[in-house]
C-alpha positions as a Python dict, from the first residue, in 0.01 Angstrom:
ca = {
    (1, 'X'): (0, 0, 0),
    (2, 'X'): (88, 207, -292),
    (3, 'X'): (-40, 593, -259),
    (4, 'X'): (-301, 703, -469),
    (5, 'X'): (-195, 996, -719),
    (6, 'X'): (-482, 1325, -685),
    (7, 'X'): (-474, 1544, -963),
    (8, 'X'): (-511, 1876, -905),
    (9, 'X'): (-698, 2119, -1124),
    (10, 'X'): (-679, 2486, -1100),
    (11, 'X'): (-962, 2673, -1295),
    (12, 'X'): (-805, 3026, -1158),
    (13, 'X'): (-775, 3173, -1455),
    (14, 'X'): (-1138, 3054, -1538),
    (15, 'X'): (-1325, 3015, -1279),
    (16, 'X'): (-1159, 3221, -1003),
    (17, 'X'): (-1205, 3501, -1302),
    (18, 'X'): (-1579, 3514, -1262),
    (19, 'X'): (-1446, 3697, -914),
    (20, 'X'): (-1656, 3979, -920),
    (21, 'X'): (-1499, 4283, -1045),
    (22, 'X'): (-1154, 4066, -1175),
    (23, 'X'): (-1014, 4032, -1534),
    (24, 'X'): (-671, 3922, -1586),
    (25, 'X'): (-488, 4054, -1913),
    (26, 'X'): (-369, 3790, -2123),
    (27, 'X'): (9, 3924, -1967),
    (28, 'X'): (-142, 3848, -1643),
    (29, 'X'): (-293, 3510, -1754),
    (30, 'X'): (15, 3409, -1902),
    (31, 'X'): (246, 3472, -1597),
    (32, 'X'): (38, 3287, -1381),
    (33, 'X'): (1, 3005, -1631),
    (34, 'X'): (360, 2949, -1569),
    (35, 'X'): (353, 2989, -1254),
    (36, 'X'): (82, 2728, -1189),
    (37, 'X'): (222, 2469, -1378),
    (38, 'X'): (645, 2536, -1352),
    (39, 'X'): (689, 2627, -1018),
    (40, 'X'): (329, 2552, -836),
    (41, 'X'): (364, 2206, -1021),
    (42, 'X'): (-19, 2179, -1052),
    (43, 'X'): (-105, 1889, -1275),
    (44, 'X'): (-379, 2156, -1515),
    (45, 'X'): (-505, 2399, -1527),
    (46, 'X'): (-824, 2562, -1691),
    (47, 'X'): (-775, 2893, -1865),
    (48, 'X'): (-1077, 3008, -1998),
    (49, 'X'): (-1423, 2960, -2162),
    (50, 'X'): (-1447, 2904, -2517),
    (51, 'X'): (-1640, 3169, -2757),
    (52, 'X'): (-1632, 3472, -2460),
    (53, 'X'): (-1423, 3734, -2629),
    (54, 'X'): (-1162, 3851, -2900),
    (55, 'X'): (-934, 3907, -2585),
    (56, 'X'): (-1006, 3598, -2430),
    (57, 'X'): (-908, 3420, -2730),
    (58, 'X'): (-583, 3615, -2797),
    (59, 'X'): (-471, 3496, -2420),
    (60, 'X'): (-528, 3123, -2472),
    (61, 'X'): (-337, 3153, -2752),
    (62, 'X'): (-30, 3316, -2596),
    (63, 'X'): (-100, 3051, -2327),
    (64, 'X'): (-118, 2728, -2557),
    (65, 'X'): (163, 2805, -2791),
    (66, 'X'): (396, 2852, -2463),
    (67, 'X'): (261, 2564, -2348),
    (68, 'X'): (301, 2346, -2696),
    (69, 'X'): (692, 2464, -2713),
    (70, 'X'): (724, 2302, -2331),
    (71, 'X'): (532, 2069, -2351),
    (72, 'X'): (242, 2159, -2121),
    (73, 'X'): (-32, 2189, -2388),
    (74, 'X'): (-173, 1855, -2262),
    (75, 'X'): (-246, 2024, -1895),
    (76, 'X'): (-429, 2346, -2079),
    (77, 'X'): (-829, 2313, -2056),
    (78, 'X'): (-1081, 2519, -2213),
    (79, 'X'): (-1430, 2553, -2071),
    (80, 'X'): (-1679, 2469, -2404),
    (81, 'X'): (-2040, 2399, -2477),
    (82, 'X'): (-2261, 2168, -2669),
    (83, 'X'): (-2320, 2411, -3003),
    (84, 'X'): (-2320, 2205, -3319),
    (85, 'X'): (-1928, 2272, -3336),
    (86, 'X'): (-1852, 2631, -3197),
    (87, 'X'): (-1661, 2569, -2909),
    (88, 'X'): (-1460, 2347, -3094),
    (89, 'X'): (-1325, 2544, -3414),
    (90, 'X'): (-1272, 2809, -3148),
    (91, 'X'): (-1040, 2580, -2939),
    (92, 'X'): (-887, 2478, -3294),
    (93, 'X'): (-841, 2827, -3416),
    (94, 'X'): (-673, 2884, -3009),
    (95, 'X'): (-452, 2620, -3024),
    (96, 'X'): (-605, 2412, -2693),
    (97, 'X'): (-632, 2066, -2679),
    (98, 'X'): (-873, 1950, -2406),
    (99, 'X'): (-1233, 2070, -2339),
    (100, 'X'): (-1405, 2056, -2058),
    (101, 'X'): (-1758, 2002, -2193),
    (102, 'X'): (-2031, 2171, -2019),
    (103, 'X'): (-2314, 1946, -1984),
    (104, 'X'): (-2637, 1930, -1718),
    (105, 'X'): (-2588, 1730, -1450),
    (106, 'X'): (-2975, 1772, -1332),
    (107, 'X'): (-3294, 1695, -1472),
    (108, 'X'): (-3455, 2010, -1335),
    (109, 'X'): (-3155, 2229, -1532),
    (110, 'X'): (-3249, 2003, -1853),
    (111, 'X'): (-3588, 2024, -1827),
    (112, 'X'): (-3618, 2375, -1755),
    (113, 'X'): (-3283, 2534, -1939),
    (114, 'X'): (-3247, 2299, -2252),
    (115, 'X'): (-3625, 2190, -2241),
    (116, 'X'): (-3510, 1863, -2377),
    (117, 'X'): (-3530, 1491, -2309),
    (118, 'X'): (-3241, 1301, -2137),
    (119, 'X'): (-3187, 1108, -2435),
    (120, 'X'): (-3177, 1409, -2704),
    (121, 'X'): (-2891, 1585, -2440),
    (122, 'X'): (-2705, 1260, -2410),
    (123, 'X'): (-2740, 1285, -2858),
    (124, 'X'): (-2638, 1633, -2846),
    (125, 'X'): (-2328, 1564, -2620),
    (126, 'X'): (-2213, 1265, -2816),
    (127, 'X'): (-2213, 1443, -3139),
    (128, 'X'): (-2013, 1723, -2935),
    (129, 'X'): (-1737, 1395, -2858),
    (130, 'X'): (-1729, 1320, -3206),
    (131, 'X'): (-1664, 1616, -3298),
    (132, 'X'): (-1413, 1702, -3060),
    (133, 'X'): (-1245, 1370, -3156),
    (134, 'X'): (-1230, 1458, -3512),
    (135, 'X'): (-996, 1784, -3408),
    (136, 'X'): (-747, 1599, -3173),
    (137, 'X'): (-942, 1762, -2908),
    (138, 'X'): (-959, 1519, -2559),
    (139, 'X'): (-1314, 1550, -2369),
    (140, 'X'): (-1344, 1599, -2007),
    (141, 'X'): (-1737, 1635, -1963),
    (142, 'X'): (-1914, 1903, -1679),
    (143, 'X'): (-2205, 1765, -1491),
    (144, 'X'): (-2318, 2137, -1413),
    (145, 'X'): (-2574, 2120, -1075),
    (146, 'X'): (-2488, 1771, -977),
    (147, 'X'): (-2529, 1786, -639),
    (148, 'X'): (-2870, 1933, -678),
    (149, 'X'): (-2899, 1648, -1008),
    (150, 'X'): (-2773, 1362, -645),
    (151, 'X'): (-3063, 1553, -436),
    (152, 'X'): (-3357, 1548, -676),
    (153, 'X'): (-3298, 1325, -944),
    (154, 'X'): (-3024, 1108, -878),
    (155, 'X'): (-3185, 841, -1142),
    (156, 'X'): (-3110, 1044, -1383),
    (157, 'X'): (-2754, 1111, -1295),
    (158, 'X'): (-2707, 751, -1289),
    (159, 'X'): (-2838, 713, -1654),
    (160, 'X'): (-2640, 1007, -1768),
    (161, 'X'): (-2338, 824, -1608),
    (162, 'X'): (-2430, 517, -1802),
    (163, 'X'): (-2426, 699, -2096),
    (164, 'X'): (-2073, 842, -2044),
    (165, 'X'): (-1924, 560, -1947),
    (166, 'X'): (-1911, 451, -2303),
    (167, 'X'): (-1837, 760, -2450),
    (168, 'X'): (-1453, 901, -2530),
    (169, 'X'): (-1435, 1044, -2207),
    (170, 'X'): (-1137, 1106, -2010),
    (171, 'X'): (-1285, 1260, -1720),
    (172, 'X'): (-1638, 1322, -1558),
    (173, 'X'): (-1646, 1632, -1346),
    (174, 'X'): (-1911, 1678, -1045),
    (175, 'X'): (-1948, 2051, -918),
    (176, 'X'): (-2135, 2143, -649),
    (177, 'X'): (-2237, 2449, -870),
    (178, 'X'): (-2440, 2666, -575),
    (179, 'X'): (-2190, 2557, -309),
    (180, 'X'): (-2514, 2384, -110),
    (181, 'X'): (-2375, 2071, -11),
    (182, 'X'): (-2286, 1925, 326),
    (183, 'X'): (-1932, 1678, 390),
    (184, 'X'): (-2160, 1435, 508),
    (185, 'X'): (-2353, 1419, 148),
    (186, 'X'): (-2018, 1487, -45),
    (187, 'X'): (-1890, 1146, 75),
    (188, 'X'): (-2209, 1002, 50),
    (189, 'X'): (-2304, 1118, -316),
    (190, 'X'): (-1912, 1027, -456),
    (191, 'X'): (-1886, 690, -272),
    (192, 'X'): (-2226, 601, -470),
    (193, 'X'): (-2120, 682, -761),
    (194, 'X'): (-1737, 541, -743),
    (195, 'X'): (-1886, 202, -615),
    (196, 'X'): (-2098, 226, -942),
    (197, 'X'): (-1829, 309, -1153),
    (198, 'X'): (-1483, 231, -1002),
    (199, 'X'): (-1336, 236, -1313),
    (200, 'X'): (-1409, 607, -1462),
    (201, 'X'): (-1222, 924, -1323),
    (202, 'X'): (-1396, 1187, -1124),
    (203, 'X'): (-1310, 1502, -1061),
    (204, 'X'): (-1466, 1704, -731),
    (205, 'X'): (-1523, 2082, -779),
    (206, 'X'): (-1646, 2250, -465),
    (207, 'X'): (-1755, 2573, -350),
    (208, 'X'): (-1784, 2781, -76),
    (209, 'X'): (-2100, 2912, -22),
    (210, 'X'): (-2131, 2780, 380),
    (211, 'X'): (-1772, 2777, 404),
    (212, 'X'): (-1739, 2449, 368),
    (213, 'X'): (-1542, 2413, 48),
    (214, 'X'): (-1214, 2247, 240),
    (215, 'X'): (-1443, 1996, 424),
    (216, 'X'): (-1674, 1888, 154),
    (217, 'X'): (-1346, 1821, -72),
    (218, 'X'): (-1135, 1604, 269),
    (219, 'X'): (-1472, 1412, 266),
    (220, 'X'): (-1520, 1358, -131),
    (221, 'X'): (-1133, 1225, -117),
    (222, 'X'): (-1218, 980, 149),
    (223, 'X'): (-1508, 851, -41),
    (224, 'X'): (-1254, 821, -355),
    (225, 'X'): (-1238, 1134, -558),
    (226, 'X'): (-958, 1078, -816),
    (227, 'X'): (-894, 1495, -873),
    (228, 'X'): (-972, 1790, -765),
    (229, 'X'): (-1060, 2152, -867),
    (230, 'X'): (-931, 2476, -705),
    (231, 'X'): (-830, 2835, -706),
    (232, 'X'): (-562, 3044, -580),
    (233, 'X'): (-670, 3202, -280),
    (234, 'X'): (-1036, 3075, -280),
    (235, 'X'): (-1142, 3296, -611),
    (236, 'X'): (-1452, 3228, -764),
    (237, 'X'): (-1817, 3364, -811),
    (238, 'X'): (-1969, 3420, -499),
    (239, 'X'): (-1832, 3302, -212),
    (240, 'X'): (-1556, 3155, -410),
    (241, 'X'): (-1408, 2779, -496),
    (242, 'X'): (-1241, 2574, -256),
    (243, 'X'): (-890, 2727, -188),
    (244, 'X'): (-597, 2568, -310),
    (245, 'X'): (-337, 2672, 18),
    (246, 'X'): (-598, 2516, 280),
    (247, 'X'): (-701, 2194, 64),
    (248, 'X'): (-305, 2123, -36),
    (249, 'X'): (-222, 2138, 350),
    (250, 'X'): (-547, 1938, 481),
    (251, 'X'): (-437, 1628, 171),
    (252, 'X'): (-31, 1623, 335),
    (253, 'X'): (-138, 1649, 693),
    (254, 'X'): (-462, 1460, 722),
    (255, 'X'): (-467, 1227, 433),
    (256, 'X'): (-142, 1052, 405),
    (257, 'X'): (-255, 751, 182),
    (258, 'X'): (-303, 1043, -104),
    (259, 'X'): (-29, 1138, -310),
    (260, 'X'): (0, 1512, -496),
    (261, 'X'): (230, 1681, -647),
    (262, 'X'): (226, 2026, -581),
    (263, 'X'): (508, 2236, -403),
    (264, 'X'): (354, 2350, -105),
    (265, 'X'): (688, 2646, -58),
    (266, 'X'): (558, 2834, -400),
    (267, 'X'): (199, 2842, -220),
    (268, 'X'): (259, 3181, -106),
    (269, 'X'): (424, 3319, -367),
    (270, 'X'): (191, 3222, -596),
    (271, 'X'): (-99, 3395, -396),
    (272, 'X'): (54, 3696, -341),
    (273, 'X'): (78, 3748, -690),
    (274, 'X'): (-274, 3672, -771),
    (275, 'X'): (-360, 3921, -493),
    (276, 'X'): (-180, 4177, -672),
    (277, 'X'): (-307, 4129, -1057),
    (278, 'X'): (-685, 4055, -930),
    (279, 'X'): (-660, 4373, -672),
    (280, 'X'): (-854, 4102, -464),
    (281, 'X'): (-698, 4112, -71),
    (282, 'X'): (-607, 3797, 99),
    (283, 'X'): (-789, 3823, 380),
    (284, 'X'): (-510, 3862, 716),
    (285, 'X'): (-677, 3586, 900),
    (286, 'X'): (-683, 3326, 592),
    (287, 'X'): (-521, 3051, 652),
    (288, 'X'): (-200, 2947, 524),
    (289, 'X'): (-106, 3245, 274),
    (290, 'X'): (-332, 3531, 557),
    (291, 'X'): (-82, 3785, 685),
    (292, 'X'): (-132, 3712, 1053),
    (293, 'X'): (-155, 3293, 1049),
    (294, 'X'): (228, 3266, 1145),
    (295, 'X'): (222, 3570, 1372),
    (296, 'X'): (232, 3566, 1723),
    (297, 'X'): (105, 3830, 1933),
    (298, 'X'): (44, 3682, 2269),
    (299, 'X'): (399, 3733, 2477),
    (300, 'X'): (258, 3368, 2618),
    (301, 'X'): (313, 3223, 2295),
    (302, 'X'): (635, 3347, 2227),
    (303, 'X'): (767, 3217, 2549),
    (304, 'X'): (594, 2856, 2511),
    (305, 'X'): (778, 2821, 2115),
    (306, 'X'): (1136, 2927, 2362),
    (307, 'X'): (1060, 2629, 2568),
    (308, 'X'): (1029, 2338, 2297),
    (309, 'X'): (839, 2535, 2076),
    (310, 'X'): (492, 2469, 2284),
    (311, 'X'): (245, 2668, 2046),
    (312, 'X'): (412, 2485, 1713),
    (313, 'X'): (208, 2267, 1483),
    (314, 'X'): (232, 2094, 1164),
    (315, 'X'): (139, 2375, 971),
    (316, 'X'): (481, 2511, 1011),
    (317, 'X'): (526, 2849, 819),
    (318, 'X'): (866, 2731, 643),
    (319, 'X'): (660, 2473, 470),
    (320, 'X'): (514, 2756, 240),
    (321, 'X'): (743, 2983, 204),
    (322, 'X'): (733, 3177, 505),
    (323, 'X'): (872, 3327, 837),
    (324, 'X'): (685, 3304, 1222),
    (325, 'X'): (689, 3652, 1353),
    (326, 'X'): (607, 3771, 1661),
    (327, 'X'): (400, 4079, 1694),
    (328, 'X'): (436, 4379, 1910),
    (329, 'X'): (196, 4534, 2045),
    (330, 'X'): (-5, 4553, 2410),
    (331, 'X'): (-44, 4224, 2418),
    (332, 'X'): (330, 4165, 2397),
    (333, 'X'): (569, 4043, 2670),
    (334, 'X'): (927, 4029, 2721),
    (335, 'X'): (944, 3672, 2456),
    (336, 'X'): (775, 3835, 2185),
    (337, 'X'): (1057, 4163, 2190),
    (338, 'X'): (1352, 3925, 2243),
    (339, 'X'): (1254, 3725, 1939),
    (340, 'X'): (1229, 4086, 1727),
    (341, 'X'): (1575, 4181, 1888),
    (342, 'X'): (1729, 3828, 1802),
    (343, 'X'): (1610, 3865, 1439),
    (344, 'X'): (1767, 4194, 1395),
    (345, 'X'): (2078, 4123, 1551),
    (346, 'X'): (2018, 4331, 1891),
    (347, 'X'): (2054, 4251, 2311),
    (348, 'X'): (1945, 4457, 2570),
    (349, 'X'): (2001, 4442, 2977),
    (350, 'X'): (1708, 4307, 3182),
    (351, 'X'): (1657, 4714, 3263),
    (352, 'X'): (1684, 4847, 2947),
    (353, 'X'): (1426, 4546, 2816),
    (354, 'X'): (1164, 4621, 3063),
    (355, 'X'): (1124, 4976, 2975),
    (356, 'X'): (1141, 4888, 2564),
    (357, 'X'): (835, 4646, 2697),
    (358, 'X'): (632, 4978, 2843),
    (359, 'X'): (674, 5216, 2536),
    (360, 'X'): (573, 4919, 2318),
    (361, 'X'): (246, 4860, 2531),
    (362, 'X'): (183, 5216, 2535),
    (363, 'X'): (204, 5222, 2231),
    (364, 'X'): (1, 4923, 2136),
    (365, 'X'): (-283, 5106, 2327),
    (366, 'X'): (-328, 5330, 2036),
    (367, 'X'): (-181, 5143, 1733),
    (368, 'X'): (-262, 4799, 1706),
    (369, 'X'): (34, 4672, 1609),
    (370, 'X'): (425, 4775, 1620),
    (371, 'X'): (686, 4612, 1356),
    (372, 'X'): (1001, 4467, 1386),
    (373, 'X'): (1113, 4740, 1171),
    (374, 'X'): (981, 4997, 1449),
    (375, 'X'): (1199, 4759, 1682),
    (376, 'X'): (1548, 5018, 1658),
    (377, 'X'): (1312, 5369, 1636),
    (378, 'X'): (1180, 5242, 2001),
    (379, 'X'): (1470, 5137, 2147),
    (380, 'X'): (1657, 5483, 2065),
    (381, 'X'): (1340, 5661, 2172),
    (382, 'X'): (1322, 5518, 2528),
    (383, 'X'): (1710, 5462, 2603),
    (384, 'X'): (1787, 5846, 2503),
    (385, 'X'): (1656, 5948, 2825),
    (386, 'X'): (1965, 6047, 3008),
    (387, 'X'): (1746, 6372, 3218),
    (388, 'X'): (1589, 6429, 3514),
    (389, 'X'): (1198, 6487, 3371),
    (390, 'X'): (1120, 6835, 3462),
    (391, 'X'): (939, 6992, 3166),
    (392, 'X'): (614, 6793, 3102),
    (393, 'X'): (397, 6875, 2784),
    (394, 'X'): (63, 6832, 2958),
    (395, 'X'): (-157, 6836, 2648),
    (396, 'X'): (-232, 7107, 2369),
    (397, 'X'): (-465, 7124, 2085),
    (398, 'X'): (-359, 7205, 1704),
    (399, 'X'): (-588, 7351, 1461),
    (400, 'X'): (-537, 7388, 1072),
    (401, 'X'): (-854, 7529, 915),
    (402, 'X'): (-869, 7699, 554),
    (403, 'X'): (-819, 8033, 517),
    (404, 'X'): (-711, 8093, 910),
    (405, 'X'): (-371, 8041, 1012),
    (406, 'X'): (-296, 7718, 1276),
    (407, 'X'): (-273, 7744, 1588),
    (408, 'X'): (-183, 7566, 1893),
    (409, 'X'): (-315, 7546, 2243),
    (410, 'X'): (-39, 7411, 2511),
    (411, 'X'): (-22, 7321, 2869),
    (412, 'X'): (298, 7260, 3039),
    (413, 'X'): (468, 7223, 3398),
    (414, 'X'): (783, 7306, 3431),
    (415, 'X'): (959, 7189, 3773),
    (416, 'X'): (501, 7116, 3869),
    (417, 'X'): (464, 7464, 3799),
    (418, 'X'): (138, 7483, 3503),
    (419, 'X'): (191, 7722, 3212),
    (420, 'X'): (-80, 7760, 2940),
    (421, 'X'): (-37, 7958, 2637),
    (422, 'X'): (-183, 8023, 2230),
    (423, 'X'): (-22, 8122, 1974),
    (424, 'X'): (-22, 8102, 1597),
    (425, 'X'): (240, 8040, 1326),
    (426, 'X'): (348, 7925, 965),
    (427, 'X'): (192, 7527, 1066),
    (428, 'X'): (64, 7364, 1378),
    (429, 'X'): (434, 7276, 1495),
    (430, 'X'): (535, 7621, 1444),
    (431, 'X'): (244, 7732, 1606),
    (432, 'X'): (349, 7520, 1941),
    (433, 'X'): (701, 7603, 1978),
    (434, 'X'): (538, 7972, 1971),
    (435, 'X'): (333, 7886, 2235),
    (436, 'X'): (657, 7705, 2395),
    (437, 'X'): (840, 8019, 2316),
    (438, 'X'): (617, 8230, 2528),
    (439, 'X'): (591, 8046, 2820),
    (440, 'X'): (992, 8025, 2852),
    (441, 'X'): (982, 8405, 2791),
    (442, 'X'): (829, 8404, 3161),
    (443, 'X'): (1075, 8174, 3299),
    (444, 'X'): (1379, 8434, 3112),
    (445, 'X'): (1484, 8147, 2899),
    (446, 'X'): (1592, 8100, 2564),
    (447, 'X'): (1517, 7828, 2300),
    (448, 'X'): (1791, 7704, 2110),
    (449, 'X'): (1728, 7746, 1754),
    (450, 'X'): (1614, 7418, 1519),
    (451, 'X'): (1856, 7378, 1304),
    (452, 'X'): (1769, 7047, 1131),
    (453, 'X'): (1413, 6878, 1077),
    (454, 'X'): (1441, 6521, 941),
    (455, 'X'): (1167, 6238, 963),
    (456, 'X'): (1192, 5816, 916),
    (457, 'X'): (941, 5590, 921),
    (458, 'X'): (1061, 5233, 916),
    (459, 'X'): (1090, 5062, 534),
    (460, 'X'): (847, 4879, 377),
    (461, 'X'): (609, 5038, 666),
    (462, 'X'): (231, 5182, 612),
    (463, 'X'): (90, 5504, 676),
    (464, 'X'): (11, 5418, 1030),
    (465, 'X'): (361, 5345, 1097),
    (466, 'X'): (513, 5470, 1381),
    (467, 'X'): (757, 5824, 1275),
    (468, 'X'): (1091, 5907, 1371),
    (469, 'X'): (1105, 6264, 1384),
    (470, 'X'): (1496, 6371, 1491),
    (471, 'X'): (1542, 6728, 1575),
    (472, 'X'): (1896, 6907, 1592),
    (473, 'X'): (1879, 7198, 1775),
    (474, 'X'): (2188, 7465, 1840),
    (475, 'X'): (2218, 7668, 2191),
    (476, 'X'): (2536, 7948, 2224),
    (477, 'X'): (2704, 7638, 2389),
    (478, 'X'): (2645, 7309, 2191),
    (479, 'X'): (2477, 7162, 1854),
    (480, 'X'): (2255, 6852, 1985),
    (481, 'X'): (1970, 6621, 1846),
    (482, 'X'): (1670, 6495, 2031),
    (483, 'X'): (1412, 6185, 1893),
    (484, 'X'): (1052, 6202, 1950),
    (485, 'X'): (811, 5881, 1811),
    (486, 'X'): (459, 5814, 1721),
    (487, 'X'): (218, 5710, 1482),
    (488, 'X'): (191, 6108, 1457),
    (489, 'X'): (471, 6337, 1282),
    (490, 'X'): (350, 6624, 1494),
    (491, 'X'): (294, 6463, 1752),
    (492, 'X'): (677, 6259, 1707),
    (493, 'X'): (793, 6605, 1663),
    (494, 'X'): (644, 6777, 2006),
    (495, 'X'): (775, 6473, 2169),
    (496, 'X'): (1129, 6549, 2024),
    (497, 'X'): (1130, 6871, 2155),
    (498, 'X'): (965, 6753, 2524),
    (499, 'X'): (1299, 6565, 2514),
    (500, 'X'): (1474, 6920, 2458),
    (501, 'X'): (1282, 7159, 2673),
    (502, 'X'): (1439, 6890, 2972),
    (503, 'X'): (1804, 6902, 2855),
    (504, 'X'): (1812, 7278, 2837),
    (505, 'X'): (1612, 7311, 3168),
    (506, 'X'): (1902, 7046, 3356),
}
């Protein structure tokens, strides 16, 4: 049985632009352009509308003569109306070859938008063929509200499909404008009409008003959809169109008879840099291209993929262009940290392992999540404890309030003995080694003095990372650093010199 070719349609650029609050430059429209149809390998893709803007115009231009010196200006659609001719100089003037007419694909929009018979629309629209004809333009035609037009007045539908059928048409479109329909009615409504007219080519364009974009477009395949219409990363007015990572993954894993030709390892890619011209956030928990889908956090999990990969699936992240990782956090066992230390080269005795597992659960209690990256700040942390732990920083409070100078609260035992003092200085950590200063006054001991102050935070990390702070500190006999961490520089930093107060004190 020979596979059945889907074309895929994305109307990013012109659909996933009515994205509330997004405009892409005509730099920006370009680049992903290319994108889309070089690397992506969608078969089109729909730029724009026709007659919107002196801006808009200038970017389908840049668009269609890149695309008419490679040979992609048959894939470049423009969205255009039925107005005596408009639309059409405008695509003539831009350089685009294919319109996607905009038509009504419901007798309650006709009646009550156009206030006009079926057969004066169906007039209207074939003049607008004619016309488009005369230009070297190619037609695909809009049935704007069909599934509401399948609901209501399906009769009509049927005659307007009549119509088409002998018109210049190379493709009839069928949106499910207001996102309302269910999978079962998306089968039902396409398989109707293909049974009807097996011989023209539809195009499905869902969206996702219930969240049901993905399923509505499996089930309008099954009934015998011949393309489809999506956007990167689900963009689109409202709730969005039906994404293009989720519905490229559901046709290779759960629709094998259907053939496509898009290259699911530039998915990702592709996304991310749609995220980053539309300022629009891909969601961490979307699927396929969502920062956490290949991440495991569960030390369970981590263990089951070391013993024949139990928690693997199809949707395997190397597929699109990405990595499985395996969060740390307090949810992380012993699995999860040796696949972190494997990636970054790293082994550690059973011992040494099990106390890296505490500080990271610890840890995890009050940030969420620990990198890879913190993976080396963690390990030096826990493994520099070579002391007896005699001096204990019990807790303290820091202040910083305009116009008075910090201050800092501390409590401390030293060999169970409790010290509490206040002091102020030049910033809160001044302010506590004061207070430290003090209470080792009492004891007839002297600090060494800080010598060096530097801080790290891992690369690439955010402003909840977890901080390095490395102190060097210089006594009458030696020069010597301690490390404190946490997600806290002062806090990293008191730590650091906890770690101090107990060498000097052994």
């Amino acid at each position: 049985m020979t596979s059945k070719h889907i074309e895929i349609m994305d109307t990013t650029l012109r659909d996933g632009e009515q994205t509330s609050g997004v405009s892409f430059s005509a730099s920006e429209k370009l680049t992903i352009a290319k994108l889309l149809l070089e690397e992506l390998k969608v078969d089109r893709i729909e730029i724009a509308s026709a007659r919107v803007s002196e801006g808009e115009f200038q970017a389908v231009k840049g668009i269609t003569n890149w695309a008419t010196e490679n040979n992609y200006i048959n894939a470049i659609e423009v969205l255009s109306f039925v107005d005596n001719g408009v639309s059409i100089k405008w695509m003539v003037d831009a350089g685009a070859k294919v319109q996607n007419l905009l038509t009504k694909g419901s007798l309650n929009h006709l009646t009550h938008q156009l206030k006009k018979t079926p057969n004066q629309h169906f007039k209207d629209i074939s003049e607008a063929i004619h016309l488009a004809q005369e230009s070297n333009i190619d037609t695909n035609i809009y049935l704007e509200d069909w599934s509401n037009g399948m609901r209501n007045s399906k009769d009509y539908v049927f005659e307007f499909l009549d119509f088409l059928s002998g018109q210049a048409v190379k493709r009839i479109m069928l949106p499910d404008t207001l996102g309302i329909m269910t999978p079962k009615e998306s089968f039902e409504f396409v398989s109707e009409i293909k049974n009807k007219h097996s011989s023209l080519h539809f195009d499905f364009h869902a969206h996702n008003d219930y969240d049901l974009g993905v399923s509505n477009v499996m089930e309008a395949l099954k009934a015998g959809a011949d393309g489809l219409h999506l956007t990167i990363n689900g963009m689109g007015e409202r709730a969005g169109n039906a994404p293009m990572a989720s519905t490229i993954a559901v046709i290779n894993d759960f629709l094998p008879h259907l053939k496509i030709g898009v290259n699911e390892k530039m998915l990702y890619t592709v996304s991310k840099l749609v995220e980053t011209f539309s300022g629009v956030l891909i969601p961490a928990n979307k699927p396929i291209i969502g920062a956490n889908v290949f991440t495991q956090t569960a030390g369970i999990h981590a263990d089951g993929d070391n013993k024949k990969n139990l928690y693997f699936s199809d949707l395997l992240p190397e597929r699109f262009g990405r990595t499985r990782k395996y969060a740390l956090g307090k949810s992380s066992g012993k699995a999860n940290i040796q696949k972190n230390l494997q990636e970054l080269g790293l082994q550690l005795n059973d011992a040494d392992l099990k106390k890296v597992t505490q500080k990271i659960i610890d840890l995890g209690d009050k940030k969420q999540v620990v990198t890879k990256e913190d993976l080396p700040y963690i390990i030096s942390d826990v493994l520099d404890r070579t002391y007896e732990e005699k001096v204990k920083v019990n807790s303290y409070v820091l202040t910083h309030s305009k116009g008075l100078k910090p201050s800092t609260t501390v409590s401390v035992s030293i060999n169970n003995e409790m010290f509490e003092e206040h002091e102020q200085g030049d910033g809160q950590f001044d302010a506590f080694m004061n207070a430290i200063r003090s209470i080792f006054i009492t004891k007839n001991m002297v600090l060494p003095d800080l010598i060096d102050y530097a801080v790290r935070i891992p690369p690439g990390s955010r402003s909840d990372a977890l901080c390095e702070t490395i102190i060097t500190w210089k006594s009458i006999e030696k020069e010597f650093k301690t490390r404190g961490l946490d997600s806290d520089q002062t806090v990293s930093a008191i730590k650091a010199t906890e770690k101090m107060l107990n060498i000097i004190i052994n």
